[in-house]
mmCIF file of the N, C-alpha and C atoms, coordinates in Angstrom:
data_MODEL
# 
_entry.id   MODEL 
# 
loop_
_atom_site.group_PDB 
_atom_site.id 
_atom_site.type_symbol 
_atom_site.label_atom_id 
_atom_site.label_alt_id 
_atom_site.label_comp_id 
_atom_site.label_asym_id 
_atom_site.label_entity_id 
_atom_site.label_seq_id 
_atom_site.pdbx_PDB_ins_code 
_atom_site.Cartn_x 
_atom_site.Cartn_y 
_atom_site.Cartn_z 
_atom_site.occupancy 
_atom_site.B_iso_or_equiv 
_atom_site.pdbx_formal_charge 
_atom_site.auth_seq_id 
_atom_site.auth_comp_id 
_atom_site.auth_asym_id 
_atom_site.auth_atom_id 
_atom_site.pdbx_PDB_model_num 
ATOM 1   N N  . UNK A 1 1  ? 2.322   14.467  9.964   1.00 0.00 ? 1  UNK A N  1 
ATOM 2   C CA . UNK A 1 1  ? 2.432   13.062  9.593   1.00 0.00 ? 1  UNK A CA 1 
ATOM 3   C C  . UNK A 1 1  ? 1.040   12.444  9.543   1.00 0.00 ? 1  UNK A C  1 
ATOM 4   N N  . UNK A 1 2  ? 0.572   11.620  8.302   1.00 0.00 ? 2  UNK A N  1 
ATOM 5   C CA . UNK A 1 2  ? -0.470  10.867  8.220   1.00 0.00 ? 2  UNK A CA 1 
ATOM 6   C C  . UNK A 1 2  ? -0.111  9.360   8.397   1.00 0.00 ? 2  UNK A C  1 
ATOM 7   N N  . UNK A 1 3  ? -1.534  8.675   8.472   1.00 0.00 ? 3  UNK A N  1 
ATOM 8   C CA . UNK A 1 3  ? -0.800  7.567   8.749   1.00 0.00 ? 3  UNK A CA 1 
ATOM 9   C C  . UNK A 1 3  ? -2.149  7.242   7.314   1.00 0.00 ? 3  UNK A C  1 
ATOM 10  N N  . UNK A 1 4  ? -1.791  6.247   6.702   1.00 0.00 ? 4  UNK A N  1 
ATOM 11  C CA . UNK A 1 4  ? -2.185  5.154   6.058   1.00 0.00 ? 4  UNK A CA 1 
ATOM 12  C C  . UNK A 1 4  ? -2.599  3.962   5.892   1.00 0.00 ? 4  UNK A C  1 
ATOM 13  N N  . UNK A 1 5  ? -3.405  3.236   4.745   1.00 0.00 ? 5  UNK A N  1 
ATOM 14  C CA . UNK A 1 5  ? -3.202  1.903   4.816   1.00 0.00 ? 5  UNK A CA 1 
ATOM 15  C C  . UNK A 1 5  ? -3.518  1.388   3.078   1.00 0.00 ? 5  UNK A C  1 
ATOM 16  N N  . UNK A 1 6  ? -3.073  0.556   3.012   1.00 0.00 ? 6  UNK A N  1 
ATOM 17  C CA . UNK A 1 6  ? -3.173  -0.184  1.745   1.00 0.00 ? 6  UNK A CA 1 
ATOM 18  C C  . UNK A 1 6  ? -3.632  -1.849  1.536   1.00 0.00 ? 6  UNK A C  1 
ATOM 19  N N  . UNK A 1 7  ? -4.880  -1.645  1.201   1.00 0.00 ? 7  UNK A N  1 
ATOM 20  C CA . UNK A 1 7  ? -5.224  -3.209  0.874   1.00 0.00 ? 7  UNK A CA 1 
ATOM 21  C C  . UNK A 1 7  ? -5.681  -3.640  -0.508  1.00 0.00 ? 7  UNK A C  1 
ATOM 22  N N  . UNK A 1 8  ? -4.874  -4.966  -0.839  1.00 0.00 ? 8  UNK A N  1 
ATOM 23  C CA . UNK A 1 8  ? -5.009  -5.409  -2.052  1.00 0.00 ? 8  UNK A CA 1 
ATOM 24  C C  . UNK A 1 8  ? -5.472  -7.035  -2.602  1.00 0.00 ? 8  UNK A C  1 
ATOM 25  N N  . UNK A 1 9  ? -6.374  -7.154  -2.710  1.00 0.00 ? 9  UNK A N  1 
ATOM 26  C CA . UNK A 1 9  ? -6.718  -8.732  -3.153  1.00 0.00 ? 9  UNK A CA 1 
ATOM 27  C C  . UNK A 1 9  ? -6.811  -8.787  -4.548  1.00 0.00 ? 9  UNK A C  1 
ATOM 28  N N  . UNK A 1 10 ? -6.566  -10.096 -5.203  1.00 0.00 ? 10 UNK A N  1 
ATOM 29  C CA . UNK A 1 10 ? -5.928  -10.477 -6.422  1.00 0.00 ? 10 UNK A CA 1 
ATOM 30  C C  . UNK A 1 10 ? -7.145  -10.161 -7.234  1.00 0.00 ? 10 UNK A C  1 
ATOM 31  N N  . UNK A 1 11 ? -8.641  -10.255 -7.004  1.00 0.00 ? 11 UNK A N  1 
ATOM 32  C CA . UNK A 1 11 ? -9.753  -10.569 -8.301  1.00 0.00 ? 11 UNK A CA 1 
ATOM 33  C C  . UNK A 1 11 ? -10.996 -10.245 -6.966  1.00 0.00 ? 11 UNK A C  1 
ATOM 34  N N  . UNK A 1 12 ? -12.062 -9.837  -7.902  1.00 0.00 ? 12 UNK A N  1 
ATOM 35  C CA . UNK A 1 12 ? -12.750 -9.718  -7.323  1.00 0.00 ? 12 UNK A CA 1 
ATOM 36  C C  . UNK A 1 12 ? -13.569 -10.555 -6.357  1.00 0.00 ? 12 UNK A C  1 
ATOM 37  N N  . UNK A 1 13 ? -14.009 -11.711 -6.409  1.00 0.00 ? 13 UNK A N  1 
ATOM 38  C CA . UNK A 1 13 ? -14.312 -12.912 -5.973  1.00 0.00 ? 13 UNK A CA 1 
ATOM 39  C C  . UNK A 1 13 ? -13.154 -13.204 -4.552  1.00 0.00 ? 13 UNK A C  1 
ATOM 40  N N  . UNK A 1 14 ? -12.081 -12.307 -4.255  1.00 0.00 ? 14 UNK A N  1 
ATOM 41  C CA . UNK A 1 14 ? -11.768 -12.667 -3.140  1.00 0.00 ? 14 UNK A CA 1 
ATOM 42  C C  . UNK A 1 14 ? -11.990 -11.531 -1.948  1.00 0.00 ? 14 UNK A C  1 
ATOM 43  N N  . UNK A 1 15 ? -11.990 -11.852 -0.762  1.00 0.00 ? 15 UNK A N  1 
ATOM 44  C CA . UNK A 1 15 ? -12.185 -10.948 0.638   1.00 0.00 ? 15 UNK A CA 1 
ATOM 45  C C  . UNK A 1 15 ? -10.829 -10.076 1.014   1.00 0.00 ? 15 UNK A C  1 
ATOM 46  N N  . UNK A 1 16 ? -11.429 -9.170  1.360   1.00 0.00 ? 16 UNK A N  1 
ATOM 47  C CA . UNK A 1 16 ? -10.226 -8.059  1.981   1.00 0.00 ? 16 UNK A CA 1 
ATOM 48  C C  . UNK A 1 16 ? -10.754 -8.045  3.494   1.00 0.00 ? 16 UNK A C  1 
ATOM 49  N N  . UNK A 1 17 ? -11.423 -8.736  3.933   1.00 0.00 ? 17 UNK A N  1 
ATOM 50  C CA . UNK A 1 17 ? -11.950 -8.560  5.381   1.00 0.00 ? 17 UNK A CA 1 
ATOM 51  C C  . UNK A 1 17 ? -10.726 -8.645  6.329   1.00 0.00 ? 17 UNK A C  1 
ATOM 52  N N  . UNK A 1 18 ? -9.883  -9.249  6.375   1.00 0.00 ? 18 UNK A N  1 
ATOM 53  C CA . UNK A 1 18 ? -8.914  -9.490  6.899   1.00 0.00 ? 18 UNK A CA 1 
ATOM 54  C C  . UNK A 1 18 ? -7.714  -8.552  7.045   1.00 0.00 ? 18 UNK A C  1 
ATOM 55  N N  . UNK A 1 19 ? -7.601  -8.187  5.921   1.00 0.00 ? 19 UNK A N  1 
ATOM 56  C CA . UNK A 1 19 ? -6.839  -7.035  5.705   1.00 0.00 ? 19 UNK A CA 1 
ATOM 57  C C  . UNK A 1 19 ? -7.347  -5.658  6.524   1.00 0.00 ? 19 UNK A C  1 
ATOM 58  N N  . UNK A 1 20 ? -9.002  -5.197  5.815   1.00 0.00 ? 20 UNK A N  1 
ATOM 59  C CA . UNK A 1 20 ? -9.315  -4.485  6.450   1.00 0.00 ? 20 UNK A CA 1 
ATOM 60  C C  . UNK A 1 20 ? -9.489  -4.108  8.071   1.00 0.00 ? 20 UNK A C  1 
ATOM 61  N N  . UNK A 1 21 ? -10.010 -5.706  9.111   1.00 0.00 ? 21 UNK A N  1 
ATOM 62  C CA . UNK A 1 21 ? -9.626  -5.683  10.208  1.00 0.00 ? 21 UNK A CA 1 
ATOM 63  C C  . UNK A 1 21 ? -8.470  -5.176  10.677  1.00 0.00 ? 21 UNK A C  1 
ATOM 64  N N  . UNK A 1 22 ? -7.770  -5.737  10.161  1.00 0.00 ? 22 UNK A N  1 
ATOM 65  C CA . UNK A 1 22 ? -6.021  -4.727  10.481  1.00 0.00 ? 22 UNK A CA 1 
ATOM 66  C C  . UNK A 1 22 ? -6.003  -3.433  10.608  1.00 0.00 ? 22 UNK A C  1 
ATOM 67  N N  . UNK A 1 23 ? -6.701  -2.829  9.667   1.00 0.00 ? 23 UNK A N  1 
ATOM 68  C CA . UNK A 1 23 ? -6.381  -1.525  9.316   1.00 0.00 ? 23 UNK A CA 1 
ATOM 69  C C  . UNK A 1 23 ? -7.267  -1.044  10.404  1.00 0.00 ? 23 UNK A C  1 
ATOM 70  N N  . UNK A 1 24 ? -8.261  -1.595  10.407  1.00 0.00 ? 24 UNK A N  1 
ATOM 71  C CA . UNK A 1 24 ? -9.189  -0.542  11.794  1.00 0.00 ? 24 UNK A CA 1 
ATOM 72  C C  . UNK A 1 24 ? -8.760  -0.921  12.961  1.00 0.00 ? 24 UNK A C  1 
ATOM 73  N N  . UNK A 1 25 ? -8.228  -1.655  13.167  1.00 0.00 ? 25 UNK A N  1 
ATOM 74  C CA . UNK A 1 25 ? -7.494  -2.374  15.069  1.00 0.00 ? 25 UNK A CA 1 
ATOM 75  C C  . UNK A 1 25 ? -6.145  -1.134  14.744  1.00 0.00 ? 25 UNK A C  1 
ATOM 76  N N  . UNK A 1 26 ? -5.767  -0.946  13.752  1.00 0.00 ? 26 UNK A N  1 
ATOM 77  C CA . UNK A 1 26 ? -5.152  0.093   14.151  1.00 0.00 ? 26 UNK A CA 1 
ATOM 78  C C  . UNK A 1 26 ? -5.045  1.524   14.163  1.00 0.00 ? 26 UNK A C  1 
ATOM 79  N N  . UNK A 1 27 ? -6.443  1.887   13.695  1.00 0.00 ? 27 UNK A N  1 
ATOM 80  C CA . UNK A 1 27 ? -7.226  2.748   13.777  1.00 0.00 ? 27 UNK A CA 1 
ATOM 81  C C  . UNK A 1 27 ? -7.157  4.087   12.598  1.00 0.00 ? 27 UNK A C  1 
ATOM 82  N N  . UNK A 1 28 ? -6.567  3.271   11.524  1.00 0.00 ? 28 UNK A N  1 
ATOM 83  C CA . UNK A 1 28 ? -6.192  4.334   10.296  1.00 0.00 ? 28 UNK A CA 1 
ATOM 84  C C  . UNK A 1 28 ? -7.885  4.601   9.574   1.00 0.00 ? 28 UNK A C  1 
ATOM 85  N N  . UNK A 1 29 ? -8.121  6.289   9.714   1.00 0.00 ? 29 UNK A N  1 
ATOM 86  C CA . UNK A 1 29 ? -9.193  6.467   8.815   1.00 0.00 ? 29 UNK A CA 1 
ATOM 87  C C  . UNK A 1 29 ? -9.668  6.050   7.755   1.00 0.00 ? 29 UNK A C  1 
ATOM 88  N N  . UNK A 1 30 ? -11.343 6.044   7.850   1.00 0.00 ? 30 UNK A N  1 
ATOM 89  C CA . UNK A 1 30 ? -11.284 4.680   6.255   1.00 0.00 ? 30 UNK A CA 1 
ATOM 90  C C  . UNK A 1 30 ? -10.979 5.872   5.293   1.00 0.00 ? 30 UNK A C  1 
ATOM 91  N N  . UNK A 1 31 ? -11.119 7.092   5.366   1.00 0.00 ? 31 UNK A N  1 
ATOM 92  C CA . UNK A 1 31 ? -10.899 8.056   4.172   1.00 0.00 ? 31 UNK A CA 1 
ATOM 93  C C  . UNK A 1 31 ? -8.892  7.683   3.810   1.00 0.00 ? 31 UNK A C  1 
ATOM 94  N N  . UNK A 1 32 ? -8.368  7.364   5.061   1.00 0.00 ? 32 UNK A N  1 
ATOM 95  C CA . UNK A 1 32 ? -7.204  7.110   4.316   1.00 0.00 ? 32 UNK A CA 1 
ATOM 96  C C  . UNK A 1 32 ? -6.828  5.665   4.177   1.00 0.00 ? 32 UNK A C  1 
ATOM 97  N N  . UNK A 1 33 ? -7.598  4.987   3.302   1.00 0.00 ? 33 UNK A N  1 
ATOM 98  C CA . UNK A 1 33 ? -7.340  3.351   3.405   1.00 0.00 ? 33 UNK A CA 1 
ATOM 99  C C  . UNK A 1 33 ? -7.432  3.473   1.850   1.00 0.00 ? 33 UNK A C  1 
ATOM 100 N N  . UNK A 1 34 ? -6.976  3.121   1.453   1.00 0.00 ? 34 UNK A N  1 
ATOM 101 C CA . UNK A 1 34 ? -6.783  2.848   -0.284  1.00 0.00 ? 34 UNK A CA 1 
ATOM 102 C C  . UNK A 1 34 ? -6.787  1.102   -0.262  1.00 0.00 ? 34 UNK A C  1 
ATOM 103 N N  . UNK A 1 35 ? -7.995  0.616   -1.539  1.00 0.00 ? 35 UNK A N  1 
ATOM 104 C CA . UNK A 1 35 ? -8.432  -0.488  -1.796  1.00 0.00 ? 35 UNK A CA 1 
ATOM 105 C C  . UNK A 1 35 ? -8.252  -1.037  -3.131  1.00 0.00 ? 35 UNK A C  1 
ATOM 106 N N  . UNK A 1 36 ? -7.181  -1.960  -3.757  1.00 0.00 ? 36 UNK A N  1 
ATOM 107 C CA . UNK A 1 36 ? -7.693  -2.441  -4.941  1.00 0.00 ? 36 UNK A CA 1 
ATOM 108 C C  . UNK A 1 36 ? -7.968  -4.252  -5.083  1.00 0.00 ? 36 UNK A C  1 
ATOM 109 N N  . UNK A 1 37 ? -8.862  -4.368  -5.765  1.00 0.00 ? 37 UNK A N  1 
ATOM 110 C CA . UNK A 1 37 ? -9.150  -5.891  -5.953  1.00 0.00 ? 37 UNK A CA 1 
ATOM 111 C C  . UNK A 1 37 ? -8.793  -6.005  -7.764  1.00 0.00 ? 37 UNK A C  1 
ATOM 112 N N  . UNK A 1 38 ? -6.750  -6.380  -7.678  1.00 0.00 ? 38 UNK A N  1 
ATOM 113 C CA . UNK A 1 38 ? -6.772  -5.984  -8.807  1.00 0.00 ? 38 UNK A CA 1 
ATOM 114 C C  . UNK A 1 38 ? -5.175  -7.273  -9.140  1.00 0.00 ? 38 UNK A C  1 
ATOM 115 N N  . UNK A 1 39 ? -4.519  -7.564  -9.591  1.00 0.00 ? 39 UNK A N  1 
ATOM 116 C CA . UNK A 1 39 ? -3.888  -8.360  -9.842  1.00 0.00 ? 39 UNK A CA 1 
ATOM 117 C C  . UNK A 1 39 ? -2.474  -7.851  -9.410  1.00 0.00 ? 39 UNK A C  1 
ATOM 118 N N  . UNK A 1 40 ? -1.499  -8.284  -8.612  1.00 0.00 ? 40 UNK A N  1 
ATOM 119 C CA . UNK A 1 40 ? -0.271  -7.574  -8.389  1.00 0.00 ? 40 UNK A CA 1 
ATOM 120 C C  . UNK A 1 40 ? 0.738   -8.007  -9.388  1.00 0.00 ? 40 UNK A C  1 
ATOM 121 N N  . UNK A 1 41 ? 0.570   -8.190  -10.545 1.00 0.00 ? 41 UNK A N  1 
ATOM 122 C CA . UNK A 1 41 ? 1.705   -8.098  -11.565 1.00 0.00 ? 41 UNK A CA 1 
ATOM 123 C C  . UNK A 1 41 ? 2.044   -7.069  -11.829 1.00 0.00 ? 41 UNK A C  1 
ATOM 124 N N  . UNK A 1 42 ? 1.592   -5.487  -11.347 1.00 0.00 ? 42 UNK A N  1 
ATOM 125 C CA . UNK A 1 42 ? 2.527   -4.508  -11.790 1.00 0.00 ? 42 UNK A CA 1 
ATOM 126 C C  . UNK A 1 42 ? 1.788   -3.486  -11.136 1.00 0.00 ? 42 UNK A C  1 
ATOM 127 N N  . UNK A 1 43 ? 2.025   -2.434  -10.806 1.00 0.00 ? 43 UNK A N  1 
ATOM 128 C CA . UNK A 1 43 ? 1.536   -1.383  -10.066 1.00 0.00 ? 43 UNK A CA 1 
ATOM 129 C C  . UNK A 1 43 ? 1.098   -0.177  -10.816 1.00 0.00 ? 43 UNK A C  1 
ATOM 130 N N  . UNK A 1 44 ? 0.152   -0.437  -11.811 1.00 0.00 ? 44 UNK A N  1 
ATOM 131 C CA . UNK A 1 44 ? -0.617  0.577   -12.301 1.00 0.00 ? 44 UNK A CA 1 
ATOM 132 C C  . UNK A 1 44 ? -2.000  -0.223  -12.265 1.00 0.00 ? 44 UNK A C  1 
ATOM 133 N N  . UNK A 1 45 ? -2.490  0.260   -10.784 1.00 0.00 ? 45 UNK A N  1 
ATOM 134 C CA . UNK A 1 45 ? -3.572  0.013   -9.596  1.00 0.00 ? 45 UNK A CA 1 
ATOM 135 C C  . UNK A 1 45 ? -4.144  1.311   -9.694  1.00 0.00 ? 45 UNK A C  1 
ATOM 136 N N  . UNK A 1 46 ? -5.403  1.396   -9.819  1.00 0.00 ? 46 UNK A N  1 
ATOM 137 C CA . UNK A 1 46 ? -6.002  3.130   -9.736  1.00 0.00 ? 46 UNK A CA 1 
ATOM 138 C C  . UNK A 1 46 ? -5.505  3.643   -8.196  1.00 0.00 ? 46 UNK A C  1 
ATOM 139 N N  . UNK A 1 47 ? -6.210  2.515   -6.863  1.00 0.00 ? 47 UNK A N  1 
ATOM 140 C CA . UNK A 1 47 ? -5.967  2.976   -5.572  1.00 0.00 ? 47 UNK A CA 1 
ATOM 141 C C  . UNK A 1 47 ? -4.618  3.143   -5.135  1.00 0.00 ? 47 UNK A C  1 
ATOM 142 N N  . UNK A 1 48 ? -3.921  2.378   -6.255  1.00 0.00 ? 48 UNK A N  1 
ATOM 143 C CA . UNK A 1 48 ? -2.787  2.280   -5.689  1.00 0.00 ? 48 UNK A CA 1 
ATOM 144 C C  . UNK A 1 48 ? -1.513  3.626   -5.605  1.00 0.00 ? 48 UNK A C  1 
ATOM 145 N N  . UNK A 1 49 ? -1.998  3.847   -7.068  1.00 0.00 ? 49 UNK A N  1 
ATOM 146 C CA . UNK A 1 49 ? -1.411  5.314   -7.778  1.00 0.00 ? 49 UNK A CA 1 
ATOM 147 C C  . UNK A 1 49 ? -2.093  6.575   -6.876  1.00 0.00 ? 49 UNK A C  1 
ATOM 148 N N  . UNK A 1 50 ? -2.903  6.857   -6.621  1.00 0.00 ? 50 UNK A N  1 
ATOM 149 C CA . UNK A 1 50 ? -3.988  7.420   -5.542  1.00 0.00 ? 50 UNK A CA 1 
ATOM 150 C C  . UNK A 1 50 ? -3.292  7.705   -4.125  1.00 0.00 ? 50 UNK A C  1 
ATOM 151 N N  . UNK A 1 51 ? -2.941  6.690   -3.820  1.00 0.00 ? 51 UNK A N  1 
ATOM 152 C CA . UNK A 1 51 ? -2.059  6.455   -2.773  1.00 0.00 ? 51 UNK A CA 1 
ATOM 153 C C  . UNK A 1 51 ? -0.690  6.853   -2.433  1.00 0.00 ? 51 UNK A C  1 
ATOM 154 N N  . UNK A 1 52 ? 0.177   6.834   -3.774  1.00 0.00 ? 52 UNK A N  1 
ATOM 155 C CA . UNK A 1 52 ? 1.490   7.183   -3.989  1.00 0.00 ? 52 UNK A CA 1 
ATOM 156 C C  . UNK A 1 52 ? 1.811   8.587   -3.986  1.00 0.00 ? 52 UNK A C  1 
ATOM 157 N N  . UNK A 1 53 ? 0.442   9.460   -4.725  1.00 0.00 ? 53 UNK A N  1 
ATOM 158 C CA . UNK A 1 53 ? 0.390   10.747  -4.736  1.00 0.00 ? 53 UNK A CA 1 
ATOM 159 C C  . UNK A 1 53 ? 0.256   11.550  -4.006  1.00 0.00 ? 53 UNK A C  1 
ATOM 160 N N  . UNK A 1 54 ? -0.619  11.276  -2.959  1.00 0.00 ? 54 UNK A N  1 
ATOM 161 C CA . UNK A 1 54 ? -1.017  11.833  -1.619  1.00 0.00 ? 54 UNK A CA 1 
ATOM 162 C C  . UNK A 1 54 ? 0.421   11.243  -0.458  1.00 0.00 ? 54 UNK A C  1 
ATOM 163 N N  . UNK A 1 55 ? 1.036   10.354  -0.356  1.00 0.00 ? 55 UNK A N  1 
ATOM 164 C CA . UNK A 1 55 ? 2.480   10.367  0.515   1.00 0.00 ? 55 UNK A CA 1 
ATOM 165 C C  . UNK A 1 55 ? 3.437   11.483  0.621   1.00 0.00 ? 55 UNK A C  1 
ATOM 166 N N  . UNK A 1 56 ? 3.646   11.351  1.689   1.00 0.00 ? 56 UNK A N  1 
ATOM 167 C CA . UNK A 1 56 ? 4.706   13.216  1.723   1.00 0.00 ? 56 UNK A CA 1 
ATOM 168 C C  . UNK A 1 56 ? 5.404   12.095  2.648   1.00 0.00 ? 56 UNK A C  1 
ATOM 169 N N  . UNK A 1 57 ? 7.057   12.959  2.745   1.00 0.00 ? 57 UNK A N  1 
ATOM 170 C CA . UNK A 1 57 ? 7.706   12.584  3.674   1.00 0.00 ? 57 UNK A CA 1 
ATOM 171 C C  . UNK A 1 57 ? 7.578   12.374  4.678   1.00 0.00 ? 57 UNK A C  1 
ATOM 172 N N  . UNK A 1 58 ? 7.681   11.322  5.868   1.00 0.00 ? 58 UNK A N  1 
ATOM 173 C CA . UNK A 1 58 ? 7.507   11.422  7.327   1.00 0.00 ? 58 UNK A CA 1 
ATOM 174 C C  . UNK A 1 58 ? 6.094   10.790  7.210   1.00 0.00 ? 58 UNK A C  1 
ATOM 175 N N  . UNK A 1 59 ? 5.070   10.293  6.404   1.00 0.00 ? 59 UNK A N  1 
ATOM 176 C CA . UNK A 1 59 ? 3.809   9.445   6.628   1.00 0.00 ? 59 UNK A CA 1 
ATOM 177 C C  . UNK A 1 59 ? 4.118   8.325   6.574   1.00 0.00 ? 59 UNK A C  1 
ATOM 178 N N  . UNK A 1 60 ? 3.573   7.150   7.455   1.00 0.00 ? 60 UNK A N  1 
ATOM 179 C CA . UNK A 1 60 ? 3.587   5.783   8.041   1.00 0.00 ? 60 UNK A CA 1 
ATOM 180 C C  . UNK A 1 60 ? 2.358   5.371   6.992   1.00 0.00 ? 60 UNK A C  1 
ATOM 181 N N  . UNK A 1 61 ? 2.699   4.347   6.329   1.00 0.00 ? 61 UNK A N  1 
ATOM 182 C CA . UNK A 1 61 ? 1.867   3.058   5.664   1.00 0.00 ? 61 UNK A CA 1 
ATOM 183 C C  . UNK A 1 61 ? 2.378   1.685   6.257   1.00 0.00 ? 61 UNK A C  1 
ATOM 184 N N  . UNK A 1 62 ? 0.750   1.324   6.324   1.00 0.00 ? 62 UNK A N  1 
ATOM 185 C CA . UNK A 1 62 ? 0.769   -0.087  6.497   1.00 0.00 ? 62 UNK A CA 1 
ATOM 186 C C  . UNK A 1 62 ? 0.066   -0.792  5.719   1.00 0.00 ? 62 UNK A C  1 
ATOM 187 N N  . UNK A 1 63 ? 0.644   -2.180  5.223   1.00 0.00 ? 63 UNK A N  1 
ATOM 188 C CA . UNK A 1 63 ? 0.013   -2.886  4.387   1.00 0.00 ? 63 UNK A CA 1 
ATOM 189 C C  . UNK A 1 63 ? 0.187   -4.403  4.931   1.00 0.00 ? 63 UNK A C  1 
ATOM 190 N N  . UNK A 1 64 ? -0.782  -5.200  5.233   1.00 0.00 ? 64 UNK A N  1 
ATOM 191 C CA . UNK A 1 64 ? -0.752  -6.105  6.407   1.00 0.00 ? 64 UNK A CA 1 
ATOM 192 C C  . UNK A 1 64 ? 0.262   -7.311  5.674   1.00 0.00 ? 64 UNK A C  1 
ATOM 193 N N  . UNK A 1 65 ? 0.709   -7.397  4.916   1.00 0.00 ? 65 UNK A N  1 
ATOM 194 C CA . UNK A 1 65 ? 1.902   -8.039  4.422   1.00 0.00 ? 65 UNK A CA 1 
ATOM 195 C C  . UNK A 1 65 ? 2.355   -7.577  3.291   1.00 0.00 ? 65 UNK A C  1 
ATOM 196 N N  . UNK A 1 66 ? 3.588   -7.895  2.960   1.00 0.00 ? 66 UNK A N  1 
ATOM 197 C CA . UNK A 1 66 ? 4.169   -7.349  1.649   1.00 0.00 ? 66 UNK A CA 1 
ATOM 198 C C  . UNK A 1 66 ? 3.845   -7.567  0.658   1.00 0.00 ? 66 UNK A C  1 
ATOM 199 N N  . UNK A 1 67 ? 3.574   -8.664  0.469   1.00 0.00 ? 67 UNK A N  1 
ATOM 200 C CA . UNK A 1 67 ? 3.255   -9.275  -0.286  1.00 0.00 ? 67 UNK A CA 1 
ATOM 201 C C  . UNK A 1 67 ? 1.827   -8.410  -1.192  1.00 0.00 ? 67 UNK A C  1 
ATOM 202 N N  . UNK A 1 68 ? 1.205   -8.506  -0.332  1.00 0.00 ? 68 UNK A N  1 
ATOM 203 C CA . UNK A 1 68 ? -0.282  -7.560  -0.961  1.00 0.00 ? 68 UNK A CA 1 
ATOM 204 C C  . UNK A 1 68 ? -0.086  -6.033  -1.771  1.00 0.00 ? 68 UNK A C  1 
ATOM 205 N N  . UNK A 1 69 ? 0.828   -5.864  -1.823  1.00 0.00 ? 69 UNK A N  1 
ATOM 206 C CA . UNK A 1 69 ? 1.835   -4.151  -2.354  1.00 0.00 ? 69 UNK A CA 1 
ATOM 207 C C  . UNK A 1 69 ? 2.132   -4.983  -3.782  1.00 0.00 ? 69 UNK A C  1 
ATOM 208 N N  . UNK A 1 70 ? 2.456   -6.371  -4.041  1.00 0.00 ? 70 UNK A N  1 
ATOM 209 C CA . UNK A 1 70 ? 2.859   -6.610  -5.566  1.00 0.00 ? 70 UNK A CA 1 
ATOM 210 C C  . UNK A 1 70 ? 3.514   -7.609  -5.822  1.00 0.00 ? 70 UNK A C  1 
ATOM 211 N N  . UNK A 1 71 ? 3.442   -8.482  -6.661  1.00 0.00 ? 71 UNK A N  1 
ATOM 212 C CA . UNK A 1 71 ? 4.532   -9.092  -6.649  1.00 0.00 ? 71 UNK A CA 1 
ATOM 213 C C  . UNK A 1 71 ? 5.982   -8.522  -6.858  1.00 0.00 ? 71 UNK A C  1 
ATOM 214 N N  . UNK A 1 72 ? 6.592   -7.727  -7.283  1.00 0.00 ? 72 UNK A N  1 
ATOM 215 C CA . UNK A 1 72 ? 7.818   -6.906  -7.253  1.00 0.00 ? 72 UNK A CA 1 
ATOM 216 C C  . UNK A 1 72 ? 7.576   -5.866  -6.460  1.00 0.00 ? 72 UNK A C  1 
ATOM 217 N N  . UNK A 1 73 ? 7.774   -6.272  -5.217  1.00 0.00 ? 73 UNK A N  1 
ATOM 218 C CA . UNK A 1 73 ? 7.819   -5.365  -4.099  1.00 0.00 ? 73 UNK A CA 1 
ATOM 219 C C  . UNK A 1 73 ? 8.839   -4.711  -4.089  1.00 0.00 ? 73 UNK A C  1 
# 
C-alpha cells in the first residue's frame, strides 16, 4: 500500500502552500504528491492523469478537500 497526495489550484497566480502543508504534516513523500495549477472543469490534468495511473488497489489518497479533485467530483 502507498499512500498519496493530490494538490490542485485553479491558475497559476494562486498558492498551493496550504494544501501542500497538509500533505507534509502527514508525511506523504514529495515524490508521491502530484501537483496541478490547472482549472477543475474536467480532469484531463497532466498530474492528475499521472496520478490515476500509478493507483493500485488498497493505496490511500488524500486531497485536502474535495473540492480541489474537480468540479465533478
Amino acid at each position: 500500500m502507498k499512500t498519496y497526495g493530490y494538490i490542485r489550484v485553479s491558475s497559476i497566480d494562486q498558492h498551493e502552500d496550504r494544501q501542500l502543508l497538509a500533505m507534509n504534516e502527514l508525511k506523504i513523500p514529495p515524490s508521491q504528491i502530484f501537483m496541478d495549477k490547472q482549472s477543475g472543469k474536467d480532469f484531463d490534468r497532466p498530474s492528475y492523469k499521472a496520478l490515476v495511473k500509478k493507483l493500485k488497489s488498497g493505496d490511500l489518497l488524500y486531497i485536502k478537500s474535495i473540492d480541489r479533485s474537480g468540479r465533478n467530483y
